[in-house]
C-alpha positions as CSV (number, residue, x, y, z in Angstrom):
1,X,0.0,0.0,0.0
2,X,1.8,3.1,-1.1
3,X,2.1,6.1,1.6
4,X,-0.8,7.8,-0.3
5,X,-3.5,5.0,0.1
6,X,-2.6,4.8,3.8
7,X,-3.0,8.9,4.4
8,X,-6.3,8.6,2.8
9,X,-7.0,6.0,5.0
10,X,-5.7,7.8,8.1
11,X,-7.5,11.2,7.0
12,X,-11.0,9.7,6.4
13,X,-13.6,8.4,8.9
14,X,-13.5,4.7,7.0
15,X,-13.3,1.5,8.5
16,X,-9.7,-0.2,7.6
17,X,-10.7,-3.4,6.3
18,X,-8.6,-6.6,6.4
19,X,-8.0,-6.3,3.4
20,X,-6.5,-3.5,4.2
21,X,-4.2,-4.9,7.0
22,X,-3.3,-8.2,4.5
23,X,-2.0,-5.5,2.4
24,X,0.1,-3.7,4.8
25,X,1.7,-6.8,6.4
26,X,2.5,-8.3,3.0
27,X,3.9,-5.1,1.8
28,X,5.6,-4.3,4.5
29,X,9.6,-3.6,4.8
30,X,10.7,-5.8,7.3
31,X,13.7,-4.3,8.4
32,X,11.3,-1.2,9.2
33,X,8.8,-0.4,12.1
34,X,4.9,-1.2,11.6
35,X,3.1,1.6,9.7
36,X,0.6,3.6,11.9
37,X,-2.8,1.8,12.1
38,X,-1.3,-1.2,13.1
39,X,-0.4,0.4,16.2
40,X,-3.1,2.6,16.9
41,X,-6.7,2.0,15.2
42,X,-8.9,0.0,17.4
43,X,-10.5,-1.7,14.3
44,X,-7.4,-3.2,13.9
45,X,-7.1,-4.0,17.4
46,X,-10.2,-6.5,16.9
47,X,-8.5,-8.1,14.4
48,X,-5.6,-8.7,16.8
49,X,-8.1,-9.7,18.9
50,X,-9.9,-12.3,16.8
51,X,-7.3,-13.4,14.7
52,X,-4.4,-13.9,17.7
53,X,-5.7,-14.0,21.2
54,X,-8.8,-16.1,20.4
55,X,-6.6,-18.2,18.2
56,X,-3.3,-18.6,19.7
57,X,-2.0,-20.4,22.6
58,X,-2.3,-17.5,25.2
59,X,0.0,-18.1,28.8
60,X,-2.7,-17.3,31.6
61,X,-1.1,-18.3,34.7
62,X,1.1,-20.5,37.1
63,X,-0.2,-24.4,37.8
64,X,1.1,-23.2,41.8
65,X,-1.5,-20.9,42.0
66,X,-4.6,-23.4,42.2
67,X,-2.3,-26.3,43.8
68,X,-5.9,-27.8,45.2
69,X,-8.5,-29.6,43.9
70,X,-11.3,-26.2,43.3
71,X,-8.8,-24.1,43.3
72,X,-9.8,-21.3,40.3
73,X,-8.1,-18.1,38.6
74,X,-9.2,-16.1,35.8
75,X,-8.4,-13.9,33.0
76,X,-10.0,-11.8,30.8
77,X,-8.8,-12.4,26.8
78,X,-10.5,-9.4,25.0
79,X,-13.4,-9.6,26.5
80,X,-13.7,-13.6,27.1
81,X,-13.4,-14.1,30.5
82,X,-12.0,-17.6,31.2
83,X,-11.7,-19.6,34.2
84,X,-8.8,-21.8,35.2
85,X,-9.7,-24.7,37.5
86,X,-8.0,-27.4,39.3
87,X,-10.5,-31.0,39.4
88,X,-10.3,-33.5,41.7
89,X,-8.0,-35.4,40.0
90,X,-5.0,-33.0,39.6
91,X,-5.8,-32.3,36.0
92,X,-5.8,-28.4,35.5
93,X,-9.2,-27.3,33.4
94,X,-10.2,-24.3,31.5
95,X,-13.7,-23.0,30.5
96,X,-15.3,-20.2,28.9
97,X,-16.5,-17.8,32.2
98,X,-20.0,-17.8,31.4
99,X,-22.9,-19.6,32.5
100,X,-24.6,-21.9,29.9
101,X,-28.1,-20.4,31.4
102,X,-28.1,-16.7,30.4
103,X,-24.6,-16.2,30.2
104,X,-23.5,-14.7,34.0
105,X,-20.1,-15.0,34.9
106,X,-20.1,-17.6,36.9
107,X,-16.4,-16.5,38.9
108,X,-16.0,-12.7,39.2
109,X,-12.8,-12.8,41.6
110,X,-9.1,-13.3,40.3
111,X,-9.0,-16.4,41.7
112,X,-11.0,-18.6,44.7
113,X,-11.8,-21.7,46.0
114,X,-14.7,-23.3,45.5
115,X,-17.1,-27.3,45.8
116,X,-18.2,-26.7,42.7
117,X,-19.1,-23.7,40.3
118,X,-22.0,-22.5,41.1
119,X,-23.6,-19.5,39.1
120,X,-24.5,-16.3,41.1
121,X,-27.2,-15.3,39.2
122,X,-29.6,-18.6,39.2
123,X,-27.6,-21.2,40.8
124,X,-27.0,-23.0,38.0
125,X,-24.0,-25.8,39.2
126,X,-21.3,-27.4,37.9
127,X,-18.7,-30.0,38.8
128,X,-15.1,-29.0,38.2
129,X,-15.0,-30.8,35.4
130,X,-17.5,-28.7,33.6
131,X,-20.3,-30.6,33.8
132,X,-24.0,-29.4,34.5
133,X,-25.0,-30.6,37.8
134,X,-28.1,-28.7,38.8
135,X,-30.0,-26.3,37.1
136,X,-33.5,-26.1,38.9
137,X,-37.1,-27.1,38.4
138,X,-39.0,-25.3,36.6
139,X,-36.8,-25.8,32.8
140,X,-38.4,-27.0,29.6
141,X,-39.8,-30.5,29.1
142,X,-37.2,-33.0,28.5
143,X,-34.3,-30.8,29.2
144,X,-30.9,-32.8,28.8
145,X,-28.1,-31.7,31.7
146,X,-25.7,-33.6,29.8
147,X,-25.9,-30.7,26.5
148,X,-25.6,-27.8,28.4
149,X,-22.1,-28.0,30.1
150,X,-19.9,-25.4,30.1
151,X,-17.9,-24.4,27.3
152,X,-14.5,-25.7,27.2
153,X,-11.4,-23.8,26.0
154,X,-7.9,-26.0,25.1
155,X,-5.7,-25.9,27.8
156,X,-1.9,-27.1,28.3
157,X,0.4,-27.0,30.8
158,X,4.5,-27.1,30.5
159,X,7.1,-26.9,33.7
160,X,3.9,-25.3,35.5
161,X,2.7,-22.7,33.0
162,X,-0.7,-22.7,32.1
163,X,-1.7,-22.0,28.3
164,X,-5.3,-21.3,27.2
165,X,-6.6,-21.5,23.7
166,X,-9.8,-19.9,22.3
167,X,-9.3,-21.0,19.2
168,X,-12.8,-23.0,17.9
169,X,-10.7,-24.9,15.8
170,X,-8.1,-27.1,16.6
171,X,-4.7,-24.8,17.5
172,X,-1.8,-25.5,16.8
173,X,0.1,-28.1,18.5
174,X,2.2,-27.0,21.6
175,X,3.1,-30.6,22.4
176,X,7.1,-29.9,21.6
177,X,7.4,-26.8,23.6
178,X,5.6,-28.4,26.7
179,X,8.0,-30.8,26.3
180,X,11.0,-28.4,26.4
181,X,9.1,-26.7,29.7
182,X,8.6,-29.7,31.3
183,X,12.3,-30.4,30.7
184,X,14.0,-26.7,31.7
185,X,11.5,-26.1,34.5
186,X,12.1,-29.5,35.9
187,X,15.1,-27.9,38.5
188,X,12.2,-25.7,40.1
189,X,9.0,-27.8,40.9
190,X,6.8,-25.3,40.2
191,X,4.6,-27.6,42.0
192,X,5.9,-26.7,45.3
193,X,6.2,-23.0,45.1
194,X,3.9,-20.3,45.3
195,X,3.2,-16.5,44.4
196,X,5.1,-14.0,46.8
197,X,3.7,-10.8,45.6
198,X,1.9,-9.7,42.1
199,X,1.8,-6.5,40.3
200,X,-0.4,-5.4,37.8
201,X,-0.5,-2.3,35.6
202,X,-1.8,-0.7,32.6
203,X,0.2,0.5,29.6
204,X,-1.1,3.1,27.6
205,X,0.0,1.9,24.8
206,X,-0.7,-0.8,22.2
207,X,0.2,-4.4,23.5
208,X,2.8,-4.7,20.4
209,X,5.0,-1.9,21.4
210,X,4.9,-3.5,24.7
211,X,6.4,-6.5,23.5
212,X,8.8,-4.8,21.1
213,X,10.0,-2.8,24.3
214,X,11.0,-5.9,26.1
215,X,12.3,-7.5,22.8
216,X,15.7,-5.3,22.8
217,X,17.8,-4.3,25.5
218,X,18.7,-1.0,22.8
219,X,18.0,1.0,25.8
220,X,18.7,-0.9,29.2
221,X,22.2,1.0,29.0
222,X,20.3,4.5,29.7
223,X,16.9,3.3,30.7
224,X,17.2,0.6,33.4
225,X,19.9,1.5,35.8
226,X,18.7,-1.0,38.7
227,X,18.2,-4.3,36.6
228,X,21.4,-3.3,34.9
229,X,23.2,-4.4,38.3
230,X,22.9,-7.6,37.5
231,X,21.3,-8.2,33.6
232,X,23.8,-9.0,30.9
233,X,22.0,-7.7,27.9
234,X,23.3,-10.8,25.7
235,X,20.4,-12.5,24.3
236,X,22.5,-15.7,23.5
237,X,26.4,-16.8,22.8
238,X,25.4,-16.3,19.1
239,X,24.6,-12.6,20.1
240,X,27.0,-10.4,17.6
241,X,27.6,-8.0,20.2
242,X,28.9,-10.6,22.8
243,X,32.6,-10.2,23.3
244,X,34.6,-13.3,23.8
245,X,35.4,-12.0,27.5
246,X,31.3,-12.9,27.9
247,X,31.3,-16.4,25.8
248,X,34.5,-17.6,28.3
249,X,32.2,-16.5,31.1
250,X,29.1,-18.5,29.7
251,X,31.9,-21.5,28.8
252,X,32.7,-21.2,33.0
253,X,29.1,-21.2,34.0
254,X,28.0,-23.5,31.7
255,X,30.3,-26.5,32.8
256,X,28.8,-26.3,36.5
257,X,25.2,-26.0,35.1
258,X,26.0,-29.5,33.0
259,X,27.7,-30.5,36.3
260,X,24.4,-30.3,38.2
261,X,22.1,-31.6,34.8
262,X,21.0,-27.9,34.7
263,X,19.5,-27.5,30.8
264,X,20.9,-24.0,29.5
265,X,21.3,-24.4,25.8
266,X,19.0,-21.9,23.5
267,X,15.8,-23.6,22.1
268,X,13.6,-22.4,20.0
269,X,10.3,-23.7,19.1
270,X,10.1,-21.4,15.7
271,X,9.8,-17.7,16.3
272,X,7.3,-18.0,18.9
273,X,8.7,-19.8,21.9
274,X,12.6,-19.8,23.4
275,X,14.5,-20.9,26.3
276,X,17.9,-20.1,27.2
277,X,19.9,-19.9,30.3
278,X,22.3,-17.5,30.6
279,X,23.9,-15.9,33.4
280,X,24.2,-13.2,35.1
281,X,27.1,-10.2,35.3
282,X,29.8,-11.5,37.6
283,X,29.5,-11.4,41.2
284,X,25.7,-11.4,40.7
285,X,23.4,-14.1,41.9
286,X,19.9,-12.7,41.5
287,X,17.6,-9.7,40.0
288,X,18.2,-7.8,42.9
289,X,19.4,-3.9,43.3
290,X,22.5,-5.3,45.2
291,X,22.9,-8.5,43.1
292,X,22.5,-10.6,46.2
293,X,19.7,-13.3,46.3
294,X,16.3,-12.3,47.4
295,X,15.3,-15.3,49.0
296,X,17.2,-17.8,51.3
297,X,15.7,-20.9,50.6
298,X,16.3,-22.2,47.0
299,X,13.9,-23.6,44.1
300,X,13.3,-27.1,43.9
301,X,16.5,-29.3,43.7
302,X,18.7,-26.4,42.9
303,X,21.6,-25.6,44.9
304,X,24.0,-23.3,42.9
305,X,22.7,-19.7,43.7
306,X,24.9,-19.1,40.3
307,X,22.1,-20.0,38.3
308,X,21.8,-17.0,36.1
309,X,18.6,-16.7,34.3
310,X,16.5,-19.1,32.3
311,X,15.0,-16.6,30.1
312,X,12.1,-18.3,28.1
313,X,9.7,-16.3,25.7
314,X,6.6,-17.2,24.6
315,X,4.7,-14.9,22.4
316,X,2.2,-12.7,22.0
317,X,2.2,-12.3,25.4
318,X,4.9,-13.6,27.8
319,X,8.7,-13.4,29.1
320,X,9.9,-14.5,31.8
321,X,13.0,-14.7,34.5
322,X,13.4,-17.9,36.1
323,X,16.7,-17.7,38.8
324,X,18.0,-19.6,41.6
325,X,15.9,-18.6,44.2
326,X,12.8,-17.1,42.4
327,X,10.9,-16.7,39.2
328,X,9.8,-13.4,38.0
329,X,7.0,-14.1,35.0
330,X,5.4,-11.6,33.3
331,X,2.2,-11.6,31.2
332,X,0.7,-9.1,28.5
333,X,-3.1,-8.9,28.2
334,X,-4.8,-6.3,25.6
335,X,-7.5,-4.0,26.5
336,X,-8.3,-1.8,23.6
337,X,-5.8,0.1,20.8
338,X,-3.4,1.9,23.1
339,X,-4.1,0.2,26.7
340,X,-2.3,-3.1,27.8
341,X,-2.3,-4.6,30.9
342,X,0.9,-5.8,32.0
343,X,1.2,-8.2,35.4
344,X,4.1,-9.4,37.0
345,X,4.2,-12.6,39.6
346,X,6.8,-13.2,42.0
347,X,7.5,-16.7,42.5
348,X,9.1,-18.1,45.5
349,X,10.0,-22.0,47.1
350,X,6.1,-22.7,49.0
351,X,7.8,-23.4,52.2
352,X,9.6,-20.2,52.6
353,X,8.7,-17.6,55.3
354,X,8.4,-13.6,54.2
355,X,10.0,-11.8,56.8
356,X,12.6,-14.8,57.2
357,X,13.5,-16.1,54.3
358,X,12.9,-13.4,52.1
359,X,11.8,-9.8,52.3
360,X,9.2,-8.4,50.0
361,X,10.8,-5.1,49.2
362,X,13.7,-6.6,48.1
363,X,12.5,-9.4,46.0
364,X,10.6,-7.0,44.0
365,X,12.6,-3.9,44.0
366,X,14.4,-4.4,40.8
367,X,11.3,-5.2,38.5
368,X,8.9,-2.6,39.8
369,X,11.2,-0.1,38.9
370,X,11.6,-1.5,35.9
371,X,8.5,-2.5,34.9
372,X,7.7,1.6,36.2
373,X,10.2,2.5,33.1
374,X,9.0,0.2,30.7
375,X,5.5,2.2,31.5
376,X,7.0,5.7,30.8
377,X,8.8,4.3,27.6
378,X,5.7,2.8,26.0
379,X,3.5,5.5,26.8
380,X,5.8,8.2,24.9
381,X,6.5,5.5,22.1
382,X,2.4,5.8,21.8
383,X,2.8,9.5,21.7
384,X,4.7,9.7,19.4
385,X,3.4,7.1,16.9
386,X,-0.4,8.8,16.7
387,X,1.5,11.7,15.6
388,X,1.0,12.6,12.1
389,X,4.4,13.3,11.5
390,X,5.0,9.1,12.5
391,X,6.0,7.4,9.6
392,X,7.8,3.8,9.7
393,X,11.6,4.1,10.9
394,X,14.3,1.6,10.6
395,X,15.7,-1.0,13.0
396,X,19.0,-1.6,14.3
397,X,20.0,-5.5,13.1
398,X,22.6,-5.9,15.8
399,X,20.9,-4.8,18.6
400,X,17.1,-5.3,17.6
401,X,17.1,-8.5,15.6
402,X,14.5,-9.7,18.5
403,X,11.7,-6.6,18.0
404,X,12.7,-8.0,14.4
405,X,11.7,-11.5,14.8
406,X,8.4,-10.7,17.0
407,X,7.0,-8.2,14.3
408,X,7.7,-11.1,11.6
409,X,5.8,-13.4,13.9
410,X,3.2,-10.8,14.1
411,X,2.8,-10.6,10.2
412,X,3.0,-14.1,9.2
413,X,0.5,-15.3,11.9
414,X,-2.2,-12.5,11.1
415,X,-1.8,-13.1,7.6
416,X,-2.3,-17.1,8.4
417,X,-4.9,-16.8,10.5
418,X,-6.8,-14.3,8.5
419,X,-7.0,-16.4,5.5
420,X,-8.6,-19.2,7.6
């Protein structure tokens, strides 16, 4: 679409089409930023919304946080609220938050306890499994319970993350990167931690320049002064900036992680999901201002506080920091054009004591400020793109090959998905 087309677009009070976005994706230079509506027009944001959180695996939560039979969270994709639920048999279950009677949420907190889900509004009831229990007297002739359970969305779990699909169709398969979670989460038993303290915030700005922010480190240098005490901007030992003082240091660290059957070694499930440990600078043990641990008692079987970081992405809407002695996990959730809500979870060993064994200021110090910056960026990255003086501006290879690779993913799954 030439720059004319897209100022008569942006001038005029009509609907972009998707057609209209199909032609900007597949005309787009990729070694430039994203032309203004995809950042900024909420009829585009739908399309986000239909054609990649309703159809992509989506990360929702943390299996530790309902480690009980009825124990529930939930989350709102877009606006479909879903409900995460733990059955009686372990297995960890997610449904479509609305009641198959009139359509009542049937779970309005962030997360609970319950018997069984029962509906506020009428009293409908359900079994954890999602089946119709009860749903009164006084129904139609011949009503059949066994039709009118709740609606089921596809749900996987991998080293204790929970991913949700809305997708109506079957998604596609996550089998290989569970796997690869199941095997580089394995040192930490997510099973037997739980969260220490959770933040949430909202982003004015669109959910893809929130993700492009954490892509690059381009400006941690300037920007993040506190996680720079201990984050070695390296995204891998094939990172062209990483001087070979760094790869000996990786070399070093990585012979005691094999030592200790720690998995480190980048992997990446296409341009979608990654793991890779690396470390941390020198002298540094945690994501903490001092570079000190923030919590005594370690994860799981560990028991090298030099862990470093297992740094594992999974997009559109998660990165996270797993170290020796916590996690720090991140997830992105859309609310309209230019508002995201970004939450962080601090994750700590279950059997350790705040006050004692860690100290809640500290543990979170580092991030909040960080996550306080990211904020401030985003926002005047907003600003300035709903200018119309914006136009498309180029990227830096070396140092933002990652916001790179996310806005190809972007591209190539809207365009997939929208021809479906």
């Amino acid at each position: 679409m030439s720059d004319y087309q897209l100022l008569k677009i942006k001038s005029s009070n009509t609907e972009i089409t998707r057609e209209h976005v199909q032609q900007m994706l597949s005309e787009r230079n990729p070694s430039y930023t994203l032309e203004q509506p995809l950042y900024n027009d909420p009829h585009i944001f739908q399309m986000d919304i239909e054609e990649v959180f309703q159809k992509e695996w989506i990360f929702v939560g943390m299996s530790c946080e309902v480690p009980n039979r009825g124990d529930y969270i939930t989350v709102d994709i877009g606006q479909n609220p879903v409900l995460i639920v733990r059955d009686a048999d372990g297995s960890i279950n997610a449904f479509h938050n609305t009641c198959r009677h009139r359509g009542s949420r049937l779970c309005s907190a962030d997360k609970g306890k319950v018997a069984n889900l029962v509906c506020p509004y009428h009293q409908w009831t359900y079994d954890l499994k999602g089946n119709l229990l009860f749903a009164g007297t006084d129904l139609i002739e011949d009503f059949d319970k066994s039709k009118h359970g709740l609606n089921k969305a596809h749900c996987a779990v991998g080293g204790g993350f929970i991913f949700v699909s809305l997708n109506q169709q079957e998604p596609d398969d996550i089998q290989a990167f569970v796997e690869s979670m199941n095997e580089y989460m394995e040192p930490y038993d997510i099973e037997n931690t739980k969260i220490a303290a959770e933040s949430s915030t909202i982003e004015k700005a669109n959910w893809k320049l929130v993700i492009e922010n954490n892509r690059e480190c381009y400006h941690c240098a300037n920007g993040h002064p506190d996680l720079n005490n201990s984050l070695l901007e390296y995204d891998d030992i094939n990172d062209p900036r990483a001087p070979q003082e760094f790869l000996d240091y990786y070399a070093e660290q990585a012979a005691k992680w094999d030592a200790e059957n720690i998995p480190h070694a980048r992997r990446d499930h296409g341009l979608r999901n990654r793991l890779v440990r690396m470390p941390l600078k020198k002298g540094t043990v945690g994501m903490t201002e001092d570079g000190t641990s923030a919590c005594d008692l370690l994860m799981g079987r560990i028991t090298n506080p030099e862990m470093g970081s297992l740094r594992i992405l999974h997009l559109p809407n998660s990165w996270n920091h797993m170290q020796s002695d916590h996690c720090v996990v991140f997830r992105v959730l859309p609310i309209s054009a230019q508002e995201t809500l970004v939450t962080s979870k601090w994750i700590v060993h279950k059997d350790a004591v705040e006050g004692k064994d860690y100290n809640i200021e500290k543990l979170c110090r580092v991030w909040n400020s960080t996550n306080a910056e990211d904020k401030r960026f985003t926002e005047e990255n907003q600003r300035g793109i709903n200018s119309i003086g914006y136009q498309p501006g180029p990227y830096a290879p070396d140092y933002e090959f990652a916001v790179i690779n996310f806005v190809n993913w972007y591209s190539e799954t809207m365009l997939k998905n929208m021809k479906e």
